[in-house]
C-alpha positions as CSV (number, residue, x, y, z in Angstrom):
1,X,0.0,0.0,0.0
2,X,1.4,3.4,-1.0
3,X,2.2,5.5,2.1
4,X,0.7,8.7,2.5
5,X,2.3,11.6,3.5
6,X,0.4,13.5,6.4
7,X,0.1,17.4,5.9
8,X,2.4,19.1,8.4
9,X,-1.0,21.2,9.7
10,X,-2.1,17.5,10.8
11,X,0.6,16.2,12.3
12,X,0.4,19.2,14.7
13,X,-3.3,18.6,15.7
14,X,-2.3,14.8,16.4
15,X,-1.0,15.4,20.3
16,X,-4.1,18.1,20.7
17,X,-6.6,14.5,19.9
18,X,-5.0,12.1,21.9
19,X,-5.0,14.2,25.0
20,X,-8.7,15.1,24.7
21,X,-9.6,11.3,23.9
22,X,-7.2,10.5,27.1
23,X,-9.5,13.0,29.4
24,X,-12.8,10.9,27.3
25,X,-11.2,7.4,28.1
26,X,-10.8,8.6,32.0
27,X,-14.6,10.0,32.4
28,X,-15.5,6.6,30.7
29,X,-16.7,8.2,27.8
30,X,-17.3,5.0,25.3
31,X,-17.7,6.8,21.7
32,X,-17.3,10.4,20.3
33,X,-18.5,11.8,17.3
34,X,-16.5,14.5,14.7
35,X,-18.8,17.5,16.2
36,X,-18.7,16.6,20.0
37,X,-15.0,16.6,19.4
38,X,-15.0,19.4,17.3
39,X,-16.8,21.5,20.2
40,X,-13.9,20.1,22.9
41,X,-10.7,21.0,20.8
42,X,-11.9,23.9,18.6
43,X,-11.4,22.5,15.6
44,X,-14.3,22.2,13.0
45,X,-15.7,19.1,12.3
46,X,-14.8,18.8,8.5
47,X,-11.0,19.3,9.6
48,X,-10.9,16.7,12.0
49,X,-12.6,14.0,10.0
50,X,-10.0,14.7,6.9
51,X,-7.4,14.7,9.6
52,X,-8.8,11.5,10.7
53,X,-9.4,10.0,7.0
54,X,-5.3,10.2,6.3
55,X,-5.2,7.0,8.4
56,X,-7.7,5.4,7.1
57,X,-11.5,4.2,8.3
58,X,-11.1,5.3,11.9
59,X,-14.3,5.6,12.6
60,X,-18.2,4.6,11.3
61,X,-21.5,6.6,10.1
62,X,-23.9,6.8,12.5
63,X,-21.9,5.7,15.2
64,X,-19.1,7.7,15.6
65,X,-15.5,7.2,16.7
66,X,-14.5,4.5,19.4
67,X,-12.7,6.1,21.7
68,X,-10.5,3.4,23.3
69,X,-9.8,2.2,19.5
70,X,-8.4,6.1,18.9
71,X,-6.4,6.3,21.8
72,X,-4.5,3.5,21.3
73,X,-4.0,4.5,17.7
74,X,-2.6,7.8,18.2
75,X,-0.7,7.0,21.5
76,X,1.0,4.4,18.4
77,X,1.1,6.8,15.8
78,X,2.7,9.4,18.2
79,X,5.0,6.7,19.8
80,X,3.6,7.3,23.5
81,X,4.6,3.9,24.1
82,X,8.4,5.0,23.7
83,X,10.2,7.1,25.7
84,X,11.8,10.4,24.9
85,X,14.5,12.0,26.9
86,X,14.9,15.5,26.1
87,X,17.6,17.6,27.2
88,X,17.3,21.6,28.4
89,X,19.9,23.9,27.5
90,X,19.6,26.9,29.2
91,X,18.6,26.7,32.8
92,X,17.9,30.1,34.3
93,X,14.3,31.4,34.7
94,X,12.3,30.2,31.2
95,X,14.6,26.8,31.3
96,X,13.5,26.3,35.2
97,X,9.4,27.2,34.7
98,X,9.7,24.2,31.8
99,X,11.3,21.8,34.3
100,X,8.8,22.7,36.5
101,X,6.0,21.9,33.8
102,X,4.2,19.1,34.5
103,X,4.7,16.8,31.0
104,X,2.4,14.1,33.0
105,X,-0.1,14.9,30.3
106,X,2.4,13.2,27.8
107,X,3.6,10.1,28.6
108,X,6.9,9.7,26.1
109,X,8.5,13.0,27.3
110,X,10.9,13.6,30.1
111,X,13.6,16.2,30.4
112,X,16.8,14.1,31.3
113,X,19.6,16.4,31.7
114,X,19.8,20.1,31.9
115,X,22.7,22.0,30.4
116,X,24.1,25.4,32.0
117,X,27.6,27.8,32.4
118,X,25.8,29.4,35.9
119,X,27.8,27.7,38.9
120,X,24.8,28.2,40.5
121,X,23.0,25.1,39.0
122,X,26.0,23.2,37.7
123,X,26.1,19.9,39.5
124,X,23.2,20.7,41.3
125,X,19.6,18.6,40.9
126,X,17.2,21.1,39.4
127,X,13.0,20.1,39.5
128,X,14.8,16.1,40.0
129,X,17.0,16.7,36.5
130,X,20.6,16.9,36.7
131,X,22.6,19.9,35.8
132,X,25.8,19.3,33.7
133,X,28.1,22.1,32.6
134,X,28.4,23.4,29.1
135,X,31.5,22.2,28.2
136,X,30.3,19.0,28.8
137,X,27.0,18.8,26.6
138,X,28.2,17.2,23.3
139,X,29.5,14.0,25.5
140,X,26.7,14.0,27.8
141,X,24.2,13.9,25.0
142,X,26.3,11.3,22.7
143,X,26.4,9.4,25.9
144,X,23.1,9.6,27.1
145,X,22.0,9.2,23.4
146,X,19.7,12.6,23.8
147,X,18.4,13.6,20.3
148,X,15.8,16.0,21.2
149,X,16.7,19.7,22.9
150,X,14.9,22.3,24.1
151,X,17.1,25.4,23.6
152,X,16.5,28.0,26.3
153,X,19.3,31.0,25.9
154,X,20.7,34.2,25.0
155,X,20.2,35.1,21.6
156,X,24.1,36.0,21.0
157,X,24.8,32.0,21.9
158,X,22.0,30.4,20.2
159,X,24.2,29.8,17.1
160,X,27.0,28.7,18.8
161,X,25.2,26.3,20.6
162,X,23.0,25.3,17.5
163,X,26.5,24.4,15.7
164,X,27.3,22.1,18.9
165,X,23.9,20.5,19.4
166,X,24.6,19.2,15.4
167,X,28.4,17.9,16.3
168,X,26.3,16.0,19.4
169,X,24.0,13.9,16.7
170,X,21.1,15.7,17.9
171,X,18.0,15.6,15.6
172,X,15.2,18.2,17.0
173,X,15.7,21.2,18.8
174,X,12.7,23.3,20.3
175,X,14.1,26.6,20.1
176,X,12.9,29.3,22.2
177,X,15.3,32.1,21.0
178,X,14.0,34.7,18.8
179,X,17.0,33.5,16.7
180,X,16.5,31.5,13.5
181,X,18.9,28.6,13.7
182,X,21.4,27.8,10.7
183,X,21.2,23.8,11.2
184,X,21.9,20.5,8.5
185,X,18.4,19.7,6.8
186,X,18.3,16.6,8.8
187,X,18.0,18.5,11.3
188,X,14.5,20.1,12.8
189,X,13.8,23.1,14.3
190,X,10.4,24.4,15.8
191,X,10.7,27.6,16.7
192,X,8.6,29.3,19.8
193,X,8.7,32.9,19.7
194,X,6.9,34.0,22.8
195,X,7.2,37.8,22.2
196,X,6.4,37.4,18.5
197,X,3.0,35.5,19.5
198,X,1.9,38.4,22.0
199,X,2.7,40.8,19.6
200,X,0.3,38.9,17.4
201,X,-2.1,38.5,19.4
202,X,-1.8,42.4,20.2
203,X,-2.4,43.3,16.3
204,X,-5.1,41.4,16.1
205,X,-7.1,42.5,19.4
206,X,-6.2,45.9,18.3
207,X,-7.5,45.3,14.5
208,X,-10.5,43.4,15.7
209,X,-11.9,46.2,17.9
């Protein structure tokens, strides 16, 4: 069967279903249909079930969409039956409030290692995830095999740092610098520009009044 390649828009609605159909499966909720769903994640009906057909007949007319059946198929198509460690480079205020985030809600994510040049938190236990210096990061993460990174500082290193996350093998980086990284294609970035957004979201309140 000829695979089929699944829009990027998709992909990025995926995590937003299984945690709904999680908080369904918990309140014994049985079976869902496209608009009850639709109504929970704010995402109209006719986008879910194309999102929905890419995989195939996931549900049926008339009765909906099994919601034990969909759980397990996304937690498989989103690998939530493998762990990921993640590393956090960049532990001072931002880098601390994400090791204080509670990933409970995701059960293949754990922040392993954190990465810093402060000797306040070198060698220290942060939110129960070691601290290892800088100098130390492209060993710790070949060692600990770490290929995902969330990238937490100043904009004048993020290059640098960028250019030694690649020599470590890493494959993803979550970058949290208003920088845009120069990586290797085989390399992903998603960027999250917090002051971008709320200037966004600014323009739009204004313009909408």
């Amino acid at each position: 069967m000829k695979e089929v390649e699944i829009p990027k828009a998709t992909a990025r609605r995926l995590p937003i279903y299984h945690r709904y159909l999680r908080f369904l499966h918990e309140a014994g909720k049985r079976r869902i249909s496209s608009t009850e769903l639709s109504e929970a994640v704010k995402v109209d009906s006719a986008t879910i079930r194309r999102d929905f057909s890419y995989f195939g007949a996931l549900g049926k007319r008339g009765y909906g969409y099994d919601v034990e059946y969909l759980l397990e198929f996304f937690g498989r198509t989103l690998n939530q039956d493998r762990l990921k460690n993640v590393a956090l480079v960049g532990v001072g205020n931002l880098g601390q409030a994400l090791l204080n985030y509670n990933f409970s809600q995701s059960n293949n994510v754990r922040i392993s290692a954190g990465f810093d040049v402060s000797e306040g938190v070198v060698g220290r236990i942060v939110s129960g995830v070691p601290v290892y210096a800088l100098d130390d990061m492209v060993e710790q993460l070949k060692v600990q095999q770490i290929e995902l990174v969330i990238l937490t500082v100043p904009q004048d290193k993020a290059q640098d740092i960028a250019d030694m996350l690649v020599e470590a093998n890493v494959k993803g980086i979550l970058n949290f610098t208003p920088i845009r990284l120069s990586v290797p294609k085989e390399v992903r970035v998603q960027n999250v520009d917090l002051t971008n957004e709320l200037q966004t979201l600014i323009y739009f309140l204004d313009n909408n009044r």
